[in-house]
C-alpha positions in Angstrom: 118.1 32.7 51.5 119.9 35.0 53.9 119.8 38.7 53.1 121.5 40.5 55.8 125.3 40.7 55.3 126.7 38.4 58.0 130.8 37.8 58.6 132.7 35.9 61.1 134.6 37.0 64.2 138.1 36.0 66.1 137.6 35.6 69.5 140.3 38.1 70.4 137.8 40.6 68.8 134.7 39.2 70.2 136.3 39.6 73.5 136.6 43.0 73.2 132.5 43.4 73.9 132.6 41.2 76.7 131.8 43.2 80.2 132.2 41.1 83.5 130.1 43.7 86.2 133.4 42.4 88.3 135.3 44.8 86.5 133.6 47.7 85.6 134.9 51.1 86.8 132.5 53.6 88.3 132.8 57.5 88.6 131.1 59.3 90.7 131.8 62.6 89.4 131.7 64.6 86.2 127.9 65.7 86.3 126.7 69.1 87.5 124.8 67.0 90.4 127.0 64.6 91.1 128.2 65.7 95.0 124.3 67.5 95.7 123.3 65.8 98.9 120.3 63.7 97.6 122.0 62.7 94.3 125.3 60.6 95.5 125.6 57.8 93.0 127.8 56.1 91.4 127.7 55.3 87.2 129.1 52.3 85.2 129.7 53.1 81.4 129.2 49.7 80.1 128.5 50.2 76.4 129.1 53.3 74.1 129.0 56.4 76.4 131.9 58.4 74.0 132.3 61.8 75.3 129.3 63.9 72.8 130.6 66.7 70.8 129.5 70.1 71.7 129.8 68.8 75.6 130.0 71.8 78.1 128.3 73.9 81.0 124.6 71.6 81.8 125.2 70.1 78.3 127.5 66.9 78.4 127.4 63.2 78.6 124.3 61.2 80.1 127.3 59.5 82.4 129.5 62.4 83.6 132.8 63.6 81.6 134.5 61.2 84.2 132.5 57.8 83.2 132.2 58.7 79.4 136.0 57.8 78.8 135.9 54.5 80.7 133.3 52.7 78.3 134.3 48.9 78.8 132.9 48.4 75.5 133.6 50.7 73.0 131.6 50.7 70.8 129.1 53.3 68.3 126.1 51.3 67.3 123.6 53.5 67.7 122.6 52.7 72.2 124.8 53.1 74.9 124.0 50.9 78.2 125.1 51.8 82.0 124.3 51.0 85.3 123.7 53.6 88.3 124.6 52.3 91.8 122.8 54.4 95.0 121.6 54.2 98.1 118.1 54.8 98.7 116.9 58.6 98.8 119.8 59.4 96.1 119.6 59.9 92.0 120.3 62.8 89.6 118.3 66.0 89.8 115.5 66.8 86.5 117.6 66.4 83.1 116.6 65.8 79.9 117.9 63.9 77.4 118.2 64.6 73.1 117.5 60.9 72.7 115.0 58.1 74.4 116.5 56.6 78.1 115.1 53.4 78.9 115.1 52.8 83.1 115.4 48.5 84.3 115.8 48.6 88.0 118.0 45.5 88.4 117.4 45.5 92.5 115.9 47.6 94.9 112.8 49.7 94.1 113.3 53.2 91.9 111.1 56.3 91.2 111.1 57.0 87.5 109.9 60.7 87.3 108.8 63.1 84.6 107.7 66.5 83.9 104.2 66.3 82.5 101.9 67.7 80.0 100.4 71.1 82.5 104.4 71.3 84.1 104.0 69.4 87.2 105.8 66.0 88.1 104.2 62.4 87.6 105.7 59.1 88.5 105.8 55.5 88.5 108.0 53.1 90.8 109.1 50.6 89.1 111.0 47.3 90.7 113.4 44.0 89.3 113.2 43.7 85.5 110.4 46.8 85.1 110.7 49.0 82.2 110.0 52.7 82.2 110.7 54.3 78.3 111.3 58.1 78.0 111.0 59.7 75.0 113.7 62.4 74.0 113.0 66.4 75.2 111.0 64.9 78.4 112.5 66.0 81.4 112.7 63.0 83.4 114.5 61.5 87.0 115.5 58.5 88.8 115.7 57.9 92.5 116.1 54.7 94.6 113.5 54.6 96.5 114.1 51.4 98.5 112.4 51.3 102.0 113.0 47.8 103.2 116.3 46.8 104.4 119.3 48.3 105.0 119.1 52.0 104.3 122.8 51.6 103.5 122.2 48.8 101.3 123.0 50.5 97.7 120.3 48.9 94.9 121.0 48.9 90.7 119.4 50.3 88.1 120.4 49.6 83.9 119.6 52.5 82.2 119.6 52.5 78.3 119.8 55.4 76.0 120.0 55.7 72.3 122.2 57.6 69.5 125.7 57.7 69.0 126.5 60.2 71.1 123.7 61.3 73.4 123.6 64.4 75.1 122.2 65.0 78.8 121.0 68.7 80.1 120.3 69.5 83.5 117.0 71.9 83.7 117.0 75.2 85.0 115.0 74.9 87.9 117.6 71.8 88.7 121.0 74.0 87.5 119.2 76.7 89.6 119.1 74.4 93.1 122.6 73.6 92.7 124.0 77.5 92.1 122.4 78.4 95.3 123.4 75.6 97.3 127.2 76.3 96.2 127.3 72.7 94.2 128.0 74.1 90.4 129.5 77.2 89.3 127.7 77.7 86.0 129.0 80.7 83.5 125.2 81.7 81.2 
């Protein structure tokens, strides 16, 4: 006997939460790092992504004010799923998120770091169809780190990250990188 509540749906619905990768619309703006030299990227908001309440200064969206309002599939079911598109050397600065983020390089090779337990940074590099799992309030990065090929050649990495409407915060020492380069005004 069947216990979980279970209901049929029209295809013009089911539709709806389809996302060809043919179609999706990238942004490559609306985060504090988004135009550092060393973090040029570009984000896909495939699932979820809704702009988080109490967004502003380092706090906002995991994908950028720009990307959280072009969801393809939107949705609140408690994940949101995206894809980040960079050549090698390139990814966002430190940030942290208020919920888990789950890194699945799709191609090329990418350098999942972290802040560990004595304040230093620790890494793995993880390639096609690897998983790398961060818990929430770890401080944690993502960088292509692709060195065969075409160093032009931009590689894919699915990121998932959980809740409703997760919220992403650049660190300090990161906020304080891009103040002094001139890349982010940012009013304390």
């Amino acid at each position: 006997m069947e216990n979980l509540p279970r209901s049929g749906l029209a295809r013009t619905e089911m539709l709806k939460r389809v996302a060809y990768f043919k179609d999706l619309k990238g942004s490559d703006g609306g985060l504090p790092d988004s135009k550092m030299e060393g973090c040029i990227r570009t984000l896909y908001n495939v699932i979820g992504f809704q702009p988080p309440k109490g967004e502003g200064g380092a706090v906002r969206s995991p994908v950028g004010d720009n990307a959280s309002r072009m969801a393809a599939i939107k949705i609140s079911e408690g994940f949101n799923l995206g894809y980040c598109r960079a050549k090698p050397g390139n990814g966002p600065m430190m940030h942290n998120h208020d919920t888990n983020e789950t890194f699945i390089p799709m191609t090329g090779t990418w350098r999942c770091s972290w802040e560990n337990e004595i304040g230093g940074v620790d890494y793995v590099d993880a390639g096609p169809y690897d998983v790398v799992s961060f818990p929430p309030g770890v401080a944690r990065r993502f960088e292509n780190v692709t060195a065969d090929g075409d160093p032009n050649q931009e590689s894919i990495l699915m990121f998932v990250i959980g809740g409703d409407g997760p919220l992403a915060e650049i660190t300090d020492q990161s906020m304080q990188i891009l103040e002094t380069a001139g890349a982010w005004q940012h009013t304390r």
